[in-house]
C-alpha positions as CSV (number, residue, x, y, z in Angstrom):
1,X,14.4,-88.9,53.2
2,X,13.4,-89.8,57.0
3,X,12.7,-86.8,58.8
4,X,12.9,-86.5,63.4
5,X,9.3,-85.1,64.5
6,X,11.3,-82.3,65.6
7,X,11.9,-81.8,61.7
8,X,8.3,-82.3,60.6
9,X,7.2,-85.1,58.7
10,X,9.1,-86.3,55.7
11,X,7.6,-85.7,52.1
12,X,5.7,-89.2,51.9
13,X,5.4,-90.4,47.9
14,X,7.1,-87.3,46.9
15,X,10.3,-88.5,48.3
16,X,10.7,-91.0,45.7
17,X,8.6,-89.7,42.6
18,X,10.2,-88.8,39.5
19,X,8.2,-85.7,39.2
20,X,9.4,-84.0,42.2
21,X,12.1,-81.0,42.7
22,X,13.5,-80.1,46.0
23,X,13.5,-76.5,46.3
24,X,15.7,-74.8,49.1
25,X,14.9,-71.8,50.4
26,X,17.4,-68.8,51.3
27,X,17.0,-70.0,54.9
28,X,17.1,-73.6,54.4
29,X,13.6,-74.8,54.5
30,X,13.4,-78.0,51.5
31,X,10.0,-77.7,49.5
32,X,8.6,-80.0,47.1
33,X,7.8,-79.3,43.7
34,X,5.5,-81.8,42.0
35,X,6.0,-80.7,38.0
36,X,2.9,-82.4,37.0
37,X,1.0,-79.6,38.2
38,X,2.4,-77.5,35.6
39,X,0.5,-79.4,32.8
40,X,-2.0,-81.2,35.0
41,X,-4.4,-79.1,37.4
42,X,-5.3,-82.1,39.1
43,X,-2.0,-81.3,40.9
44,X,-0.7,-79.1,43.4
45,X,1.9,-77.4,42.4
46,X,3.5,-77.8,46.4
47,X,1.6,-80.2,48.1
48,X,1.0,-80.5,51.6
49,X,3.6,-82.6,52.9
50,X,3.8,-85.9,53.7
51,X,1.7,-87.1,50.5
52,X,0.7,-90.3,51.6
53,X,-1.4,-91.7,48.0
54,X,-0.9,-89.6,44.7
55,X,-2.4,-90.9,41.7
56,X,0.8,-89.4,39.4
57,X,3.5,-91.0,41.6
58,X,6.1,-92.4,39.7
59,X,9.5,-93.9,41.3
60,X,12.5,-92.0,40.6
61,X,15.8,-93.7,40.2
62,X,17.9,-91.0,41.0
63,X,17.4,-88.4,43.5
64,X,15.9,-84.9,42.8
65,X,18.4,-82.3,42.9
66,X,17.9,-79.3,45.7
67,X,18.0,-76.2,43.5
68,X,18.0,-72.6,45.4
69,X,15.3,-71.3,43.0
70,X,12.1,-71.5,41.9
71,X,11.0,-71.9,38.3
């Protein structure tokens, strides 16, 4: 995901790690979710965005899915 500098930055490694959910807020904003913090407190649970090294990156071959809620 390329983002315009009027957009903000796009999410760096998290764009393309397996660990990641896109969350979408009520108004549209995308966050991202790295679920490795929920087991590994070496890791935030939303990371400043764009995350340009990360020791837990893993590449995804599919895309995260955008969910409305957070879990």
């Amino acid at each position: 995901m390329t983002r315009s500098p009027a957009h903000g930055p796009g999410p760096g490694l998290c764009g393309s790690c397996r660990h990641v959910r896109r969350v979408r807020s009520g108004k549209g904003s995308t966050f991202f979710l790295c679920r490795r913090a929920a087991t590994d407190p070496r890791f935030r649970k939303y990371p400043p965005i764009p995350v340009l090294s990360c020791v837990g990156w893993e590449p995804d071959d599919e895309p995260a899915p955008t969910t409305g809620e957070d879990a």
